[in-house]
C-alpha positions as CSV (number, residue, x, y, z in Angstrom):
1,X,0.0,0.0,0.0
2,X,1.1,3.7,-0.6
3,X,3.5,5.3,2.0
4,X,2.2,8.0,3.2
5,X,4.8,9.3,6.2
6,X,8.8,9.4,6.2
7,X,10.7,6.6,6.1
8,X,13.8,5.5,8.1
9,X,15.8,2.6,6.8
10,X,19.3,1.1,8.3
11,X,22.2,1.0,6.6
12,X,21.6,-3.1,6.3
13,X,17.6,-2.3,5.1
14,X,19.0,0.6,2.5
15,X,21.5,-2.3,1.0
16,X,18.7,-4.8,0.7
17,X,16.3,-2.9,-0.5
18,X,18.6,-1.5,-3.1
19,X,20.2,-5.1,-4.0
20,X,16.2,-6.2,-4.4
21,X,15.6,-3.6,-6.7
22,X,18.5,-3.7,-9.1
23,X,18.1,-7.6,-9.5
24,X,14.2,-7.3,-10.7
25,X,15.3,-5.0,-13.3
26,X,19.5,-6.6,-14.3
27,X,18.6,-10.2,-13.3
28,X,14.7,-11.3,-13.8
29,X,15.3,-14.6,-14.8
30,X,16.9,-15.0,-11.2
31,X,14.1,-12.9,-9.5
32,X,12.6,-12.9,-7.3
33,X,16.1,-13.5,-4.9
34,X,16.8,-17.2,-2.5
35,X,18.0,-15.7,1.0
36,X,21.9,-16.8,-0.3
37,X,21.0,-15.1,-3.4
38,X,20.3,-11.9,-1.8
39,X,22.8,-11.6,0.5
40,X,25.5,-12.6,-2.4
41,X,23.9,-9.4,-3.8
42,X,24.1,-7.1,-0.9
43,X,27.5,-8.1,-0.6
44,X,28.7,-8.0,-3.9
45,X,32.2,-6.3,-4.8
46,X,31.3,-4.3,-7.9
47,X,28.8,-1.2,-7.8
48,X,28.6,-1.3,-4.1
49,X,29.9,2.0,-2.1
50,X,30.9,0.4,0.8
51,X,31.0,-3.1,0.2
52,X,29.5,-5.0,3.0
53,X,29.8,-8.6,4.2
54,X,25.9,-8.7,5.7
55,X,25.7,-12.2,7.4
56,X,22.8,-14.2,7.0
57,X,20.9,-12.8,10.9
58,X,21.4,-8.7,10.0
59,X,19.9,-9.8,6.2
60,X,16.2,-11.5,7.9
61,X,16.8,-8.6,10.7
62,X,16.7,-6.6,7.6
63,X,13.7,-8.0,5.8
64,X,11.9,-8.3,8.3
65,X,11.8,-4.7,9.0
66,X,11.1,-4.3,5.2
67,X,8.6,-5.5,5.5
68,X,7.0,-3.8,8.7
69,X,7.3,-0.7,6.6
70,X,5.6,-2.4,3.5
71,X,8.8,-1.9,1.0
72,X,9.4,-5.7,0.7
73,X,9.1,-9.5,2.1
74,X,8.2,-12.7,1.2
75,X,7.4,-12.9,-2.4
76,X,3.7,-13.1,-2.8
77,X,3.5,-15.5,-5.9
78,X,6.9,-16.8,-6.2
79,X,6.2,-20.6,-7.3
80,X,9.1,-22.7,-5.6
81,X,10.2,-24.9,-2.2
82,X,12.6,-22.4,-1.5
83,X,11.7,-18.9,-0.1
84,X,12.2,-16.0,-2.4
85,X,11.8,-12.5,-1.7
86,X,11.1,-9.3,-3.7
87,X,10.6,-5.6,-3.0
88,X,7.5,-3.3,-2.9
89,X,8.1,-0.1,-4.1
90,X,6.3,0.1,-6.3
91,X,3.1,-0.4,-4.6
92,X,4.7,1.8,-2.4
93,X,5.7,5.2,-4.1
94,X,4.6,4.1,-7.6
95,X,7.8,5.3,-9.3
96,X,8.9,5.9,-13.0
97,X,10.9,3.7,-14.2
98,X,13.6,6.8,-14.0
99,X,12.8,7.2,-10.4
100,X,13.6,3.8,-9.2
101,X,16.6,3.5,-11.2
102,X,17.9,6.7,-9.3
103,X,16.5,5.5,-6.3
104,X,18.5,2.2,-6.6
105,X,21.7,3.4,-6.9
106,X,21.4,6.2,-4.3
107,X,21.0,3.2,-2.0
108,X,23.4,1.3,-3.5
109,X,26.3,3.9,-3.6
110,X,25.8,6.5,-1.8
111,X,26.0,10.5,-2.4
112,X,26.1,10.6,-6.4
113,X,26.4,13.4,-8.9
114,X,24.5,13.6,-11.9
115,X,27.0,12.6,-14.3
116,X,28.0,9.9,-12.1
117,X,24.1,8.5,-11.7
118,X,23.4,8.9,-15.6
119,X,26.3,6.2,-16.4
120,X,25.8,4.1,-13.5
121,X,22.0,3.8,-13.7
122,X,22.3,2.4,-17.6
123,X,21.5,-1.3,-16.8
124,X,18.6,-0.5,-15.8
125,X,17.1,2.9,-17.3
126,X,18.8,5.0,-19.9
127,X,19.1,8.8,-19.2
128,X,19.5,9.9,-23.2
129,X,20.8,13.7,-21.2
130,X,21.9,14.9,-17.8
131,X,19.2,17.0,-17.5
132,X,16.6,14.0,-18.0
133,X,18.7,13.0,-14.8
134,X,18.2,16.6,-13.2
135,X,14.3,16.0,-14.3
136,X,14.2,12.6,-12.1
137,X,15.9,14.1,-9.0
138,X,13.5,16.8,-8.8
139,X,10.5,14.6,-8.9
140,X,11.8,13.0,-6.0
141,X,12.5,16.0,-4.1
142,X,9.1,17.6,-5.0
143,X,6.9,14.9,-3.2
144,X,5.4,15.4,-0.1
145,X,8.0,14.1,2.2
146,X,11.2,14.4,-0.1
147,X,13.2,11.0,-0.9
148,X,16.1,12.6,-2.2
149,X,18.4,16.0,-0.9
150,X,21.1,18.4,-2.6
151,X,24.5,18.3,-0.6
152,X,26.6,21.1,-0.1
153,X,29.4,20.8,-2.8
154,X,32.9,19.8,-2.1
155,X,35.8,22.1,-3.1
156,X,37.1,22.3,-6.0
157,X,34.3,20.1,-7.9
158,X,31.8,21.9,-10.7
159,X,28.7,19.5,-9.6
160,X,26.8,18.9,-6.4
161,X,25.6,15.4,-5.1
162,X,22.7,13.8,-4.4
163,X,21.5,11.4,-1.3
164,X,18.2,9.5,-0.6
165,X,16.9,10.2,2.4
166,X,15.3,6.9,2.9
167,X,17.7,6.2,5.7
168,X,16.9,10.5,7.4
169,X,17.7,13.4,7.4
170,X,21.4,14.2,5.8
171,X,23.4,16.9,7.6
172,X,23.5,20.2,5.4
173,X,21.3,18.5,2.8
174,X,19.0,20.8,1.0
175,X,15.7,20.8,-1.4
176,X,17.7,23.5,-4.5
177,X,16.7,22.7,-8.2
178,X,19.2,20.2,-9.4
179,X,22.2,22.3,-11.4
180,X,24.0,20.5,-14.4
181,X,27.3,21.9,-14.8
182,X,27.9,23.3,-18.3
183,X,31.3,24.6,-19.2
184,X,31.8,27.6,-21.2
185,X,31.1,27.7,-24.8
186,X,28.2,25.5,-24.8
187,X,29.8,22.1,-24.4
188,X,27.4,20.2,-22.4
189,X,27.1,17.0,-24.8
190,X,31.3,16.8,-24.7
191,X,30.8,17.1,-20.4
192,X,28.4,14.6,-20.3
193,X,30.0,12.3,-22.8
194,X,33.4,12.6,-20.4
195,X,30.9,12.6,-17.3
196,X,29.7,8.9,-18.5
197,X,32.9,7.9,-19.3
198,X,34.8,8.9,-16.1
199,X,31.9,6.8,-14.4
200,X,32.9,4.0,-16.4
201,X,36.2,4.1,-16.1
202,X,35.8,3.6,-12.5
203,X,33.4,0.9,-12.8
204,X,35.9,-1.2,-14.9
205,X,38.7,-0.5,-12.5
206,X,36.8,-1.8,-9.6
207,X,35.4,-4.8,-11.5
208,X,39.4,-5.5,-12.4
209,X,40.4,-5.0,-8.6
210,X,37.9,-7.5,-7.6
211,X,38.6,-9.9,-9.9
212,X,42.2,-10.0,-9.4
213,X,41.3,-10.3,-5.8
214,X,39.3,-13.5,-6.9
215,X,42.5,-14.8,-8.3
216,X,44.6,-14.2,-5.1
217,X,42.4,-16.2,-2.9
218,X,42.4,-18.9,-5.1
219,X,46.3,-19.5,-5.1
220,X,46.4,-18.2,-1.9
């Protein structure tokens, strides 16, 4: 059923709910998720900011709590001996396709800035500009009880970040019209182009850490 009041999720429900969410949309052969499932997904090595190694206890501490709050549980209609279990949100906030993408990865990884949401939200939707980003953020900030916040921007860096707020309030956060830096001369499409790929870049590098640390183990 809708939410209709603020909602305050732990750091273990936030990685959950988030790990949920992306596998409906990257993985739905393989969803709804098997408890090991899940928690191989919450603590996965690649696109998670921090990577987490949730036991098996905090992850049904976390569900269950999910689903007091109605954003997921048991899956209703899931045809199998082993228990799977899915989210709710979109019974829940009834979000664009846009919106949960965003929503995802804010719970996934954290603070984000619009360049750096646009390429890492691509699995799942594809923002064809940084404003169609800028669009999605506001959406979420302009309901009744705001799920995402402006941060004050670091120094030195041309665009600001942008948290959930599904887990609170966020120190210095703010409610300001989402700003896409454009450098002079009109070269937006080169700064997004570079904003994608620097969001890549780092992807890749992570995915290569991760797997050589695969690799290490083994001959360890």
């Amino acid at each position: 059923m809708p939410i209709d009041q603020p909602i305050v999720l732990t750091a273990a429900q936030a990685r959950v709910l988030g790990s949920l969410i992306e596998k409906e949309v990257t993985t739905p052969d393989y969803y709804p998720l098997s408890l090991n499932a899940l928690i191989n997904a919450c603590n996965q090595r690649s696109n998670r900011e921090p990577v987490t190694d949730l036991d098996e206890d905090t992850v049904r501490m976390a569900l269950h709590g999910l689903e007091d709050k109605g954003l997921a549980g048991r899956a209703r209609n899931a045809d199998s001996r082993v228990t799977k279990y899915e989210h709710w949100l979109g019974e829940a906030f009834n979000f664009t396709r846009a919106e949960t993408a965003l929503i995802c990865v804010l719970l996934l990884r954290g603070p984000q800035t619009p360049g750096e949401l646009r390429g890492r939200t691509e699995r799942m939707h594809r923002f064809d500009e940084l404003t169609d980003v800028a669009a999605g953020l506001q959406k979420l900030m302009e309901r009744e009880h705001p799920l995402v916040a402006v941060l004050p921007r670091q120094p030195g860096t041309k665009e600001s970040r942008y948290a959930h707020l599904l887990s609170g309030k966020v120190e210095g956060a703010t409610f300001a019209p989402p700003s896409v830096y454009v450098p002079a001369g009109g070269e937006g499409v080169d700064s997004d182009r570079l904003a994608r790929l620097e969001a890549e870049v780092v992807e890749l590098r992570k995915e290569v850490a991760a797997l050589r640390q695969k690799v290490d183990d083994l001959f360890a």
